[in-house]
C-alpha beads as a LAMMPS data file, in Angstrom:
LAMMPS data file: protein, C-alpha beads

112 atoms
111 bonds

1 atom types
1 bond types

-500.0 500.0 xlo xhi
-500.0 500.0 ylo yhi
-500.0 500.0 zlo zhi

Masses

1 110.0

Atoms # bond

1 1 1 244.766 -311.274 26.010
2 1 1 243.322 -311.086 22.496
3 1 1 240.288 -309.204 21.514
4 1 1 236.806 -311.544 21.023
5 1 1 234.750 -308.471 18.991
6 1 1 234.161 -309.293 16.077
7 1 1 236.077 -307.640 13.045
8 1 1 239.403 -307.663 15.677
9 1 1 242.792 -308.345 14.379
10 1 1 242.955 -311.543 16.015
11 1 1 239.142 -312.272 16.703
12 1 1 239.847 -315.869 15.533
13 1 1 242.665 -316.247 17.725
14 1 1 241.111 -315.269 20.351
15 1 1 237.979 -317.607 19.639
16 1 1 240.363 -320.402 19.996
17 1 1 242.177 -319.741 23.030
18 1 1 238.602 -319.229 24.459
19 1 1 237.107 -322.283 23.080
20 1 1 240.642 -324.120 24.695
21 1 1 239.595 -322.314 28.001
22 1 1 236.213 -323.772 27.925
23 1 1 237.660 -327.648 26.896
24 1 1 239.959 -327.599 29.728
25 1 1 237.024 -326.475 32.491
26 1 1 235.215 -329.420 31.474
27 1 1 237.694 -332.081 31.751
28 1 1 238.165 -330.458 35.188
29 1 1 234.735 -330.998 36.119
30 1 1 234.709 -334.458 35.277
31 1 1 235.365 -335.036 38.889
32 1 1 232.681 -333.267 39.870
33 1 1 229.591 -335.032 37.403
34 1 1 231.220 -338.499 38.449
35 1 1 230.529 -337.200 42.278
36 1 1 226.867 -336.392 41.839
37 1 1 226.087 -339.246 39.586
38 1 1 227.256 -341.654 42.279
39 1 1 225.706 -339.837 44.916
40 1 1 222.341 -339.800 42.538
41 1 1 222.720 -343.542 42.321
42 1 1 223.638 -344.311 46.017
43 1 1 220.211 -342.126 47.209
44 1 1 218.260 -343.816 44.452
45 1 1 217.725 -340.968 42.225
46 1 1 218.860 -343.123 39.067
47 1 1 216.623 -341.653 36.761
48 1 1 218.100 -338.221 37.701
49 1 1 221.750 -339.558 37.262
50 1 1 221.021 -340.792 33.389
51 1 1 219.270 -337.436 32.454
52 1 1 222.752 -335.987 33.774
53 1 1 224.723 -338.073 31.881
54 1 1 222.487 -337.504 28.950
55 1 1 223.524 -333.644 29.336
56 1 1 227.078 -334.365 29.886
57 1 1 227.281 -336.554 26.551
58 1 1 225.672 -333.346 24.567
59 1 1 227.789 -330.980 25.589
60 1 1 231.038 -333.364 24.958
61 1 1 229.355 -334.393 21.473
62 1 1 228.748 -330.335 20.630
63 1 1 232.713 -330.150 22.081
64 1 1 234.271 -332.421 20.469
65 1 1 232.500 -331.713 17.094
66 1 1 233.951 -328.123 17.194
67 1 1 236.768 -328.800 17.304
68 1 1 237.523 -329.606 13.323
69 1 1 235.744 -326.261 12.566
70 1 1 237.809 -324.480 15.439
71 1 1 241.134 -325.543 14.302
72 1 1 240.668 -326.865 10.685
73 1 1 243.238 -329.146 9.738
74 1 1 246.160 -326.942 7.441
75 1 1 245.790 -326.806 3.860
76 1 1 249.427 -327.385 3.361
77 1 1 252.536 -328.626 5.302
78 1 1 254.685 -325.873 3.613
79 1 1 255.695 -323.170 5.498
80 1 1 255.354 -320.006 4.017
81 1 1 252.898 -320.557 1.067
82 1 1 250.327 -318.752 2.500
83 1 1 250.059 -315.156 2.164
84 1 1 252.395 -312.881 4.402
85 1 1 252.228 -310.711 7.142
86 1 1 253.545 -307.541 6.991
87 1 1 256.766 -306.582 8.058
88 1 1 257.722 -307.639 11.667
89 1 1 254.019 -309.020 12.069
90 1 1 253.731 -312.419 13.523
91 1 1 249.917 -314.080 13.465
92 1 1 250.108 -315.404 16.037
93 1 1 249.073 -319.553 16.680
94 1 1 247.082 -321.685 18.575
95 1 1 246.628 -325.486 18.594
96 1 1 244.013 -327.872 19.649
97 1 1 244.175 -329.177 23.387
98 1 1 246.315 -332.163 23.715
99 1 1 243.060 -334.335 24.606
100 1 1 239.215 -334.991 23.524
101 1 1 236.491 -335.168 26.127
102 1 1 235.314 -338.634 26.803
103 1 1 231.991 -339.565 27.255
104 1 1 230.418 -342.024 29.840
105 1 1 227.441 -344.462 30.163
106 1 1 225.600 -345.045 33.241
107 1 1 226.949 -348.799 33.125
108 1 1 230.610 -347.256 34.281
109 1 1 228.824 -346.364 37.390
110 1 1 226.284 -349.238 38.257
111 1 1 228.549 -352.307 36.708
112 1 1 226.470 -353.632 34.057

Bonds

1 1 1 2
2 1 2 3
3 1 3 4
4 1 4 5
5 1 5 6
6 1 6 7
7 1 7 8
8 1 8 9
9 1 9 10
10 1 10 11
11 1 11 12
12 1 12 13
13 1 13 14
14 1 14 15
15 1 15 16
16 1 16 17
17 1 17 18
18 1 18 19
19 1 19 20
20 1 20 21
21 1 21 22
22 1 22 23
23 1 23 24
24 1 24 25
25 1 25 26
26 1 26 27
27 1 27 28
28 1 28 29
29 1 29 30
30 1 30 31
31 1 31 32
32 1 32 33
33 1 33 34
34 1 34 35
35 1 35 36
36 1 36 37
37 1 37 38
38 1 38 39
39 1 39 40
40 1 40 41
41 1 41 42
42 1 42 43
43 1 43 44
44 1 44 45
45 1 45 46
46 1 46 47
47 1 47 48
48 1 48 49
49 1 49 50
50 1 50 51
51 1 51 52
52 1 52 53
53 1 53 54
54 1 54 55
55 1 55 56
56 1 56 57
57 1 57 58
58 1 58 59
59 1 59 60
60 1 60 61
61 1 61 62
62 1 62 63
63 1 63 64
64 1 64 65
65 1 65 66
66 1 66 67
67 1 67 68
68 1 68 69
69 1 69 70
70 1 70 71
71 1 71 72
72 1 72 73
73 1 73 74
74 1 74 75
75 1 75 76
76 1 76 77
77 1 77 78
78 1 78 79
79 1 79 80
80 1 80 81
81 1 81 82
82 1 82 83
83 1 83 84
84 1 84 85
85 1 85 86
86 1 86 87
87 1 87 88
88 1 88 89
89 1 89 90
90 1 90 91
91 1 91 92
92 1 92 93
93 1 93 94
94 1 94 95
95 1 95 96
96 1 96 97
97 1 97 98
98 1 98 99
99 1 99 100
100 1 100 101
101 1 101 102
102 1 102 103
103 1 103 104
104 1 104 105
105 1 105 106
106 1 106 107
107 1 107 108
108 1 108 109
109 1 109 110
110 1 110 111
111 1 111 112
């Protein structure tokens, strides 16, 4: 949709939307990590299943922590006090997904 080389028009824009894109693949493939970590456990490979975990919680922590420098939170709740567009131009917006990655502990797997 929007251009990602840098110096575009809407190169930030388009850094969001992609950052978005890459949020929602990995709350889609929680399913997936919660599969092979029981099936880790279940064949006795827990050692395996915590280093994968350990990996998951990285990525979520890296995530989650971009998200304040991907969409910083507005300097002002006035419309129209920042500098405008020219005429007919419409920057266009993008807002944070509606949800933050979670993290998980071996313990939600085993009991306690």
């Amino acid at each position: 949709k929007y251009s990602l080389k840098e110096g575009s028009k809407y190169e930030y824009f388009a850094i969001q939307e992609a950052f978005k894109q890459i949020m929602t693949f990995l709350k889609k493939g929680k399913s997936r990590i919660e599969d092979m970590v029981n099936i880790l456990l279940l064949q006795g490979f827990r050692e395996d299943a915590r280093k994968l975990l350990c990996a998951q919680q990285e990525l979520v922590s890296l995530v989650n922590a971009s998200i304040e420098t991907i969409w910083p939170a507005p300097k002002s709740d006035v419309v129209g006090e920042e500098e405008e567009e020219g005429p007919g131009e419409v920057e266009p917006v993008s807002y944070p997904p509606g949800f933050v990655l979670a993290k998980w502990s071996l313990q939600q797997f085993v009991g306690s």
